[in-house]
C-alpha positions as CSV (number, residue, x, y, z in Angstrom):
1,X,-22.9,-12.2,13.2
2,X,-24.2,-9.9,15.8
3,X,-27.4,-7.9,15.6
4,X,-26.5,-6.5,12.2
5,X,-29.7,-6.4,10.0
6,X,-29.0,-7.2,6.4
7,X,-25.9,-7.8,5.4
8,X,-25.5,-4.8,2.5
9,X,-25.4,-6.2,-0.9
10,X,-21.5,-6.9,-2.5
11,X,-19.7,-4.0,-4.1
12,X,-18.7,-5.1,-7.2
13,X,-15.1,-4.7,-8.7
14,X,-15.8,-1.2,-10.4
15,X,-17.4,0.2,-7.0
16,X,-14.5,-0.9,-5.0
17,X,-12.5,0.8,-7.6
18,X,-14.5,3.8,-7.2
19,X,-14.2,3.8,-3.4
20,X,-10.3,3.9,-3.3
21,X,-10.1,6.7,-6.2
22,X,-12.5,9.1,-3.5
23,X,-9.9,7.8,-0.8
24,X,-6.8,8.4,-2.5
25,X,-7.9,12.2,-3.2
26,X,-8.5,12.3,0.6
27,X,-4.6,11.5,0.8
28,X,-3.9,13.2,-2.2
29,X,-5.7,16.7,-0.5
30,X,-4.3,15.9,3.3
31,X,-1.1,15.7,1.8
32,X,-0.9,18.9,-0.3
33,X,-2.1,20.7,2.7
34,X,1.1,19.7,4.4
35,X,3.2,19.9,1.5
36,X,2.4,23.6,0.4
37,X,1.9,25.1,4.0
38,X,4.4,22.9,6.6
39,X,6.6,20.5,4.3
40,X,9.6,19.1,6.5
41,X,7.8,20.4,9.6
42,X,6.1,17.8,11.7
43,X,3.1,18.8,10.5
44,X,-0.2,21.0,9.5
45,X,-2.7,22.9,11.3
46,X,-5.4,22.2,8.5
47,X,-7.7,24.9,9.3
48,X,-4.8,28.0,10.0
49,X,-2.3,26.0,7.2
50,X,0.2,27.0,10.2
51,X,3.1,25.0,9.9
52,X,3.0,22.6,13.8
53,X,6.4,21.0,15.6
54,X,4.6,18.5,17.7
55,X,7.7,17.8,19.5
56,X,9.5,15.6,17.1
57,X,11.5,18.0,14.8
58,X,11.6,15.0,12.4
59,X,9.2,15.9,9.7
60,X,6.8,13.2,11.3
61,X,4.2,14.1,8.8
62,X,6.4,13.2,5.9
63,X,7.9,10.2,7.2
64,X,4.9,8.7,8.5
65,X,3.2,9.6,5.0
66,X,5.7,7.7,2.8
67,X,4.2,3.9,2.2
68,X,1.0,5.6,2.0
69,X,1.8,7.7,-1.0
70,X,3.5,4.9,-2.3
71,X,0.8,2.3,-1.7
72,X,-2.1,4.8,-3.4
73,X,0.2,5.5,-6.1
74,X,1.3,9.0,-5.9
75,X,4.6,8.6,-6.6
76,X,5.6,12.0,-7.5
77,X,4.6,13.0,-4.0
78,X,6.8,10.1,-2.6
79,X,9.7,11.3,-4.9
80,X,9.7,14.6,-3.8
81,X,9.6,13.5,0.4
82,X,12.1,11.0,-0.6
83,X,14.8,13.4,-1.8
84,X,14.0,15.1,1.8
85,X,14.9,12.0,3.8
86,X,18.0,11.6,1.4
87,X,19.3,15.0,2.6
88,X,22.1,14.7,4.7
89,X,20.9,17.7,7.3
90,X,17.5,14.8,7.7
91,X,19.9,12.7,9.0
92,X,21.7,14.9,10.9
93,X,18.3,15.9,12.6
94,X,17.6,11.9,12.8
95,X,21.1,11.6,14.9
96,X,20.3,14.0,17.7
97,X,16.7,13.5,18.5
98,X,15.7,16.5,21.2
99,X,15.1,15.5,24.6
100,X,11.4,16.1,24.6
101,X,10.8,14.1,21.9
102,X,8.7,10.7,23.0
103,X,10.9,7.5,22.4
104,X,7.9,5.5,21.8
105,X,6.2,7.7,19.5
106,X,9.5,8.7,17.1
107,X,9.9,4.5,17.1
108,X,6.6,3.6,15.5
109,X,5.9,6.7,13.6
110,X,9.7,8.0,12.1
111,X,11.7,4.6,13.1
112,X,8.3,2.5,11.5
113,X,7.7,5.0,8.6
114,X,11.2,5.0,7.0
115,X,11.2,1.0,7.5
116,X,7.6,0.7,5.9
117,X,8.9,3.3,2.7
118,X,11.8,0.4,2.6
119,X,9.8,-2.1,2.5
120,X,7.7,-1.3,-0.3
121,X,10.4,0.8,-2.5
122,X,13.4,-1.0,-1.2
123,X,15.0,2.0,-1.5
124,X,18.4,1.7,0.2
125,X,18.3,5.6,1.7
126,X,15.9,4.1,3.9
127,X,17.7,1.9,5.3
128,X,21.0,4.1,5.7
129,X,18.2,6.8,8.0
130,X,16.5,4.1,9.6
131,X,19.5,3.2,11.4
132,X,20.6,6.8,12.1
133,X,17.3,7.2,14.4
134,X,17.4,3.7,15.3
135,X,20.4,3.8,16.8
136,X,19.2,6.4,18.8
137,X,16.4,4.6,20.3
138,X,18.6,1.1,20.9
139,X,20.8,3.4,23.3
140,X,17.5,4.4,25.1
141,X,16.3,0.2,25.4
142,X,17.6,-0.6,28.9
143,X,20.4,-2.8,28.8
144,X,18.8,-5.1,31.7
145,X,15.1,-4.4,31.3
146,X,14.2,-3.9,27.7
147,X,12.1,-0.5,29.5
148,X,12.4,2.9,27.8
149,X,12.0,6.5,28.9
150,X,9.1,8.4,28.1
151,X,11.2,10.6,25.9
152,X,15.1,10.6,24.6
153,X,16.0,13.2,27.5
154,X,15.4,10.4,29.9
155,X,12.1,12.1,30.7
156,X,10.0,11.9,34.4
157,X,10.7,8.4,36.1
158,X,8.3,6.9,37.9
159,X,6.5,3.8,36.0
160,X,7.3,2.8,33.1
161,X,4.8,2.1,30.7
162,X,3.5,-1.0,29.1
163,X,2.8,-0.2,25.9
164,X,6.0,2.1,25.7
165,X,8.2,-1.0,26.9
166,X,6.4,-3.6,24.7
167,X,6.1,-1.5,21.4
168,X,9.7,-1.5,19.9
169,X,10.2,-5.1,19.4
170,X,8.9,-5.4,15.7
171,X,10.6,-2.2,14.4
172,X,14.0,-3.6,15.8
173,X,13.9,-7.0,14.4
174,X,12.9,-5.7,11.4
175,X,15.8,-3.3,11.3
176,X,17.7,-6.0,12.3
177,X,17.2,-7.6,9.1
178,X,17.7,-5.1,7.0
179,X,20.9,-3.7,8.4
180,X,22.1,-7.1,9.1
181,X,23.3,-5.6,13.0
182,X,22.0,-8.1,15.7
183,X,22.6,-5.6,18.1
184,X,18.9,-4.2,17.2
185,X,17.5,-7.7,18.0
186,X,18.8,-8.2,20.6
187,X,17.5,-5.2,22.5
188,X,14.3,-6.3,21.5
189,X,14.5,-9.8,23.4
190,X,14.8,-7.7,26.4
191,X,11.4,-6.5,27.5
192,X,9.6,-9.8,27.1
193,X,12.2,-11.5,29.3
194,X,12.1,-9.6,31.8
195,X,7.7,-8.9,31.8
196,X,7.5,-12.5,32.4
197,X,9.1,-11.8,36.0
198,X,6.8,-9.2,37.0
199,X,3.2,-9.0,38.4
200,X,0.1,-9.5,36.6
201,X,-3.2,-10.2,36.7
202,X,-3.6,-13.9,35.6
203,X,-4.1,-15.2,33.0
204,X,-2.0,-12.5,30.9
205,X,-2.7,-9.3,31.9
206,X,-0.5,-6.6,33.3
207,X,-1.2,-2.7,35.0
208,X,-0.3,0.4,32.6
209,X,2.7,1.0,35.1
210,X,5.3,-1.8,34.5
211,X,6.2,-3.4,37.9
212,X,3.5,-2.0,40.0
213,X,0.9,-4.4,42.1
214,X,-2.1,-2.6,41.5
215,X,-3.4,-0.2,38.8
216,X,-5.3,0.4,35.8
217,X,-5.7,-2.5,33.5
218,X,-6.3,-2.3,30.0
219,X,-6.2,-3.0,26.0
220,X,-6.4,0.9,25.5
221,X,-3.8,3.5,26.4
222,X,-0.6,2.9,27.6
223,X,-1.0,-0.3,27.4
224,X,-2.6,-1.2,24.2
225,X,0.1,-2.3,21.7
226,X,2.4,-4.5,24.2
227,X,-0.5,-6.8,24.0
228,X,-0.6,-6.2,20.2
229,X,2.6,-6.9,19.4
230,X,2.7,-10.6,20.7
231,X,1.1,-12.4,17.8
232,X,3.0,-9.9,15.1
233,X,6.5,-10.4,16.8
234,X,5.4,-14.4,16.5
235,X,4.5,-13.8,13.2
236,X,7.2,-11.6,11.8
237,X,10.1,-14.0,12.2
238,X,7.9,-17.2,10.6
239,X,7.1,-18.9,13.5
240,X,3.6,-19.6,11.3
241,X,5.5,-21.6,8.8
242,X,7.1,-23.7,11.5
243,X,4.1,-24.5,13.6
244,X,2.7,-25.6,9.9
245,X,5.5,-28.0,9.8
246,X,4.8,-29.4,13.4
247,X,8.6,-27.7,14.5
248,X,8.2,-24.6,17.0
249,X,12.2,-23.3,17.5
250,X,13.2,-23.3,21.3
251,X,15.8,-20.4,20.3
252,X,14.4,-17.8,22.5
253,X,15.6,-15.4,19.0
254,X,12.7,-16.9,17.4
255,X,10.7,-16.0,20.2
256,X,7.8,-18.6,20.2
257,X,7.1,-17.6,23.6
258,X,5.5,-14.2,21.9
259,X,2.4,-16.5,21.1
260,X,2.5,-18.0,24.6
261,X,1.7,-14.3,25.9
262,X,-0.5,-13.7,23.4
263,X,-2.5,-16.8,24.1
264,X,-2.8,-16.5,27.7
265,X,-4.0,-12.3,27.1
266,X,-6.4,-13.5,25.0
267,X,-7.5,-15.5,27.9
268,X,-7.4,-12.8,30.0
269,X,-9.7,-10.8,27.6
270,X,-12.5,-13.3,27.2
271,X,-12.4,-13.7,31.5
272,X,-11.5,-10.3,32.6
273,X,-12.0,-7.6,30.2
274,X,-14.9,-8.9,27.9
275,X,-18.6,-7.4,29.2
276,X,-22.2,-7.2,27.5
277,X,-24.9,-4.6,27.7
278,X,-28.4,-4.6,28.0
279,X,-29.0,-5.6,24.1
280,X,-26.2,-8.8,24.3
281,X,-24.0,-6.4,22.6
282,X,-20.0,-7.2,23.1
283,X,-17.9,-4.6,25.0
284,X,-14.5,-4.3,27.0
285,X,-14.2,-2.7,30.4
286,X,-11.1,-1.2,31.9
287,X,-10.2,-2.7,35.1
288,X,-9.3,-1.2,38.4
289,X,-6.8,-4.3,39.6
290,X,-5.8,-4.3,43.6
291,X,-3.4,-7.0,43.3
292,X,-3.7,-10.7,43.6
293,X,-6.6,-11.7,41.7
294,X,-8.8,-8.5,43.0
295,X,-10.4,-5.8,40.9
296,X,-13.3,-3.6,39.9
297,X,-14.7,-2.9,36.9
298,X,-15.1,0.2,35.0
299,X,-17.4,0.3,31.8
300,X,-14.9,2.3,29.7
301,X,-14.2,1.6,26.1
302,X,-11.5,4.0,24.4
303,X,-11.7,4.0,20.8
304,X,-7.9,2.9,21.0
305,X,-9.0,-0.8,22.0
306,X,-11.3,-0.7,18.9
307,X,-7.6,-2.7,17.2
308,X,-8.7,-5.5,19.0
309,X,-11.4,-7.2,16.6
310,X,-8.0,-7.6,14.4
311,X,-5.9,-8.7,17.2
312,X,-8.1,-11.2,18.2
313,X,-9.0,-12.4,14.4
314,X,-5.2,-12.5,13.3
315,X,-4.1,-15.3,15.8
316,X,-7.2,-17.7,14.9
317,X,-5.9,-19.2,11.4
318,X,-2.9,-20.6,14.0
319,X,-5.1,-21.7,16.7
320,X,-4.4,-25.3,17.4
321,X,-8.2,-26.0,18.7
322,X,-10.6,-25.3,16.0
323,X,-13.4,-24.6,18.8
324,X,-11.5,-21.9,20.1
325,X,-10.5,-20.2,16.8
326,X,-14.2,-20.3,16.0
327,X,-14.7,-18.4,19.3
328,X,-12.6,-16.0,18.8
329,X,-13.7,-15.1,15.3
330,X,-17.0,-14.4,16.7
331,X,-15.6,-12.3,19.6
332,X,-14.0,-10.4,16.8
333,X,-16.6,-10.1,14.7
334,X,-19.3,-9.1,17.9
335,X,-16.6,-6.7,18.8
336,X,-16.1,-4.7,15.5
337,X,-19.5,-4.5,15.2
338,X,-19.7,-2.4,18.6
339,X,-17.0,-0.2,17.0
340,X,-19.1,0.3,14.1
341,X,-21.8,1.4,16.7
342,X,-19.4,3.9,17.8
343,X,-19.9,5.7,14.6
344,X,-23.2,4.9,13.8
345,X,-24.6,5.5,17.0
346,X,-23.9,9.4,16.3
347,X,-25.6,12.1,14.8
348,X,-22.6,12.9,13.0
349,X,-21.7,9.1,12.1
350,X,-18.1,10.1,13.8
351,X,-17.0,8.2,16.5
352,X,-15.8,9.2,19.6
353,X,-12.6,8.8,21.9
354,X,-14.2,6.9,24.3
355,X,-17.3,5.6,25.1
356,X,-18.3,5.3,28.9
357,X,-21.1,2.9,30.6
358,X,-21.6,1.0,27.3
359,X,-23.8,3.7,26.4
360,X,-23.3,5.3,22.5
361,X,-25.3,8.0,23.4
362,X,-22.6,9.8,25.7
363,X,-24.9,10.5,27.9
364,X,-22.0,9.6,30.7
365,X,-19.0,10.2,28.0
366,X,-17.2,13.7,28.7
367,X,-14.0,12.5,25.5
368,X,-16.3,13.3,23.1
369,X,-13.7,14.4,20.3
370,X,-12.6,12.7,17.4
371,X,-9.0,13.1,16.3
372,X,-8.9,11.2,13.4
373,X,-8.4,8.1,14.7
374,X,-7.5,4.4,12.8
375,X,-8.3,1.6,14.9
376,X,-11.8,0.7,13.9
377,X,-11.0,0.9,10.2
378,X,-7.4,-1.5,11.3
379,X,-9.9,-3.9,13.2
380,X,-12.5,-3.8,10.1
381,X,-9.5,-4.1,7.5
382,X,-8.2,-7.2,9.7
383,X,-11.4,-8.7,9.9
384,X,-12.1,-8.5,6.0
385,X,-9.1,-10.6,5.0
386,X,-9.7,-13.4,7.9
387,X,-10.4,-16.4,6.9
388,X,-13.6,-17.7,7.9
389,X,-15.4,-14.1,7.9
390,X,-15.7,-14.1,4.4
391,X,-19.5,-13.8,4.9
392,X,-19.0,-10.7,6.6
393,X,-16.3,-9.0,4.4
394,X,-19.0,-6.7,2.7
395,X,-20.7,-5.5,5.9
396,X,-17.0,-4.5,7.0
397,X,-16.4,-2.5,3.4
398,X,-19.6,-1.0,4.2
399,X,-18.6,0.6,7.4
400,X,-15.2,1.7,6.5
401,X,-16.7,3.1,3.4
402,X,-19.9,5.0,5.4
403,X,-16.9,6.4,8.0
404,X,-14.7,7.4,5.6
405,X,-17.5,9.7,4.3
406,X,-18.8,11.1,7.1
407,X,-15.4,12.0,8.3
408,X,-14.5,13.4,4.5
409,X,-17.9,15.6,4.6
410,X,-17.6,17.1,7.9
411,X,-14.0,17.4,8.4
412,X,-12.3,18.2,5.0
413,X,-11.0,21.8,5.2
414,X,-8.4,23.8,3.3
415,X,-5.2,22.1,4.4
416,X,-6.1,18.6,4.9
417,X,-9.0,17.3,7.4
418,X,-9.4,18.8,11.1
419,X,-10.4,16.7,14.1
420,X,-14.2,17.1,15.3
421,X,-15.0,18.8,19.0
422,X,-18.0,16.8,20.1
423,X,-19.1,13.9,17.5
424,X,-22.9,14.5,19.0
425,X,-22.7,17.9,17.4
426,X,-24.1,18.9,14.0
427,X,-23.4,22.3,12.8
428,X,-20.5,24.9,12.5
429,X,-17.7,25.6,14.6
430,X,-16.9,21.9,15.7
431,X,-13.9,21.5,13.9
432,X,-10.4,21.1,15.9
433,X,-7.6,22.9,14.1
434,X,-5.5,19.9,14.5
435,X,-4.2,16.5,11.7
436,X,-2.1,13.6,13.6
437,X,0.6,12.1,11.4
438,X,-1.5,9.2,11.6
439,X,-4.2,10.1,9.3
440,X,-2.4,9.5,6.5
441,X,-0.3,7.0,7.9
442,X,-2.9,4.8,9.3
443,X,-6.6,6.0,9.2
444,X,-6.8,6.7,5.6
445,X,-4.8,3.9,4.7
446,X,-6.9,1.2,6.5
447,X,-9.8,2.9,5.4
448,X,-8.5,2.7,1.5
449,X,-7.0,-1.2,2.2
450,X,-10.5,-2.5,3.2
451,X,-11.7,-1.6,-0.5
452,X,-9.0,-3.2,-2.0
453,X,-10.2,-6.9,-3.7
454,X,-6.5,-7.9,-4.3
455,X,-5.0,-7.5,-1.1
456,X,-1.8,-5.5,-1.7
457,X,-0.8,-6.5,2.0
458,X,-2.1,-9.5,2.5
459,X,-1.7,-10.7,6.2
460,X,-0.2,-13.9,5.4
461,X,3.0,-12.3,4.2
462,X,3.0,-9.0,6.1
463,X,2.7,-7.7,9.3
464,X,2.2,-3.9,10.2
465,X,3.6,-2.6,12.8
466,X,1.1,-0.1,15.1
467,X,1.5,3.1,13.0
468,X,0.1,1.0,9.5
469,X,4.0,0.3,8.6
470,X,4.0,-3.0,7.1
471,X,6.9,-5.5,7.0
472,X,7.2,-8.6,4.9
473,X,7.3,-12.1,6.8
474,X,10.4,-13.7,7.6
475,X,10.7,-16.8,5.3
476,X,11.4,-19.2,8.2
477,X,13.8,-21.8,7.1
């Protein structure tokens, strides 16, 4: 695959081993930082050890935090933010959401943390508060559309976006299941239904802004984890098993028509969005569409769309035409290998938040900052259990393990880990006093999951939602 070199030798069992112990004190230290300094807060300002409210006031830190702690074993940890949740002023606070609080956000991060602590612990509590702010977000899924508000006080209109629109349909079907209320699911057919009827750029693409005729178009911000949830919504209610079995449902519940999508943005990628550089090497652009079938190209990568290696990779095993799952494992594998450049391309072996004109240097990148973001580890953790890339499953360990240290070294400080100002930078004063809820949730658990050589997760029986929250398969009947 790719212009790679040597693939690095095999890390044996004991390595592995050793790899997830160094990654589980990286939890085990970003956690206390929080716990000590901002515990019930949102979160931790790891330099100051200031306590943060990003906005939530819903202890996002914690919740998103929970399967992790769970997953890496630190169950006293989980015990302790467990007996938080259980607290009745928790769900109190979960039952009247402020108004500046982002819908989207509190769904995959609080909504998607407390299902994810379920689904490993089965821990009833869980449950009982996922449906406290779940309810809360179902009131905010419109009743016609399936759109929601940029934030529960209704928030500026204007366009609605994509990704916020197309990212609450795994969280409420899973919630639907485990509170055995419909209502949840139904909300969730709403969006897809209605997307269909609205402009796009064919095959499979839409703008940012849901409804307009021209606009950005993307797989990175604001748009990014609509596309992503087509194959895991497909997947999440066992349409898998019956596609094995040769009987697809037609009961738009099962929603079959999830992979349709899917399909035809995949489509859409390889046509549209997919561009090389000077070497051969495999990006994606950003598209400037004008309606119709017009648009320009800008050479824009984001590290968000870096989740697309595993987006691509998960749909192959069900691919009816083996030429075209074979494509697509290589587009995956070409792809990750450009976010791996990302990192390595650096003199800090950090990656940045975007890279412009295909060009790792930066020279023509002014997002230079790295805020501790997942989606190259996700895309590297995909890749690694895919069948068919078994040949490159140690190259992928390698990189997640070589990232995971350079961001450990350089951005470890006394409450946790910081975000880095400008990734070209060596040398003091680049740290940003700043730790998303999704290092722990996502980033460091991606990072530990790709060591792992019993899968825990495997991707067969779960899927995660886009905050690392994984939920077991529906056993289709």
């Amino acid at each position: 695959g790719g212009g790679g070199g040597e693939a690095p030798p095999a890390a044996p069992p004991a390595e592995l081993a050793k790899r997830r112990e160094f990654i589980r004190e990286a939890v085990r230290h970003a956690w206390e930082g929080y716990s000590t300094k901002a515990f019930g807060r949102d979160s931790v300002a790891p330099v100051s050890g200031r306590p943060v409210s990003s906005g939530f006031d819903m202890a996002v830190t914690l919740v998103d935090s929970l399967d992790t702690l769970w997953l890496v074993d630190l169950k006293d940890e989980f015990r302790k933010a467990r007996d938080f949740v259980a607290d009745d002023a928790f769900g109190a606070k979960l039952r009247k959401p402020p108004a500046s609080a982002s819908v989207f956000e509190t769904c995959i991060r609080v909504l998607g943390g407390l299902l994810g602590a379920y689904e490993l612990s089965r821990d009833p509590i869980f449950v009982q508060r996922a449906v406290d702010i779940g309810d809360e977000i179902y009131k905010r899924v419109d009743r016609q559309t399936g759109v929601v508000p940029p934030s529960f006080g209704g928030g500026a209109g204007g366009c609605p976006s994509l990704a916020h629109a197309g990212t609450t349909q795994l969280e409420l079907l899973y919630l639907s299941r485990v509170s055995g209320d419909r209502k949840y699911a139904v909300a969730a057919r709403k969006f897809y239904d209605y997307i269909k009827t609205q402009p796009g750029l064919a095959p499979g693409l839409y703008p940012q802004c849901v409804g307009a005729r021209s606009g950005k178009i993307t797989l990175g911000a604001e748009a990014d984890s609509f596309y992503e949830y087509l194959p895991k919504v497909w997947l999440l209610l066992g349409n898998a098993k019956r596609r094995a079995q040769g009987a697809p449902s037609s009961d738009p519940r099962d929603f079959e028509d999830a992979w349709a999508m899917y399909d035809a943005a995949l489509d859409g990628m390889e046509t549209r969005l997919a561009a090389r550089d000077g070497q051969g090497r495999l990006w994606l652009d950003e598209l400037q569409w004008r309606g119709g079938a017009a648009f320009a190209r800008e050479p824009a990568m984001e590290h968000l769309a870096c989740f697309v290696p595993g987006w691509v990779a998960l749909g192959a095993r069900y691919q009816a035409d083996p030429e075209r799952a074979k494509r697509h494992l290589r587009f995956a594998d070409e792809l990750a290998e450009t976010c791996w450049r990302f990192y390595a391309d650096q003199p800090t072996g950090v990656a940045p938040e975007r890279v412009k004109g295909r060009d790792t240097t930066l020279a023509r990148t002014d997002t230079r900052e790295y805020i501790l973001r997942p989606e190259a580890a996700e895309g590297w953790f995909y890749l690694s259990q895919t069948p068919g890339l078994e040949h490159r499953r140690d190259a992928y360990r390698d990189w997640g393990w070589r990232a995971f240290q350079a961001i450990n070294k350089q951005l470890r400080v006394a409450h946790g880990h910081a975000s880095m100002r400008d990734v070209r930078r060596t040398g003091g004063g680049n740290v940003l006093d700043r730790m998303e809820s999704f290092w722990i949730a996502e980033t460091l658990k991606y990072f530990y999951l790709l060591q792992e050589d019993e899968p825990s997760l495997p991707l067969d029986k779960y899927v995660f939602n886009t905050e690392a929250h994984a939920f077991s398969i529906e056993d289709a009947p």
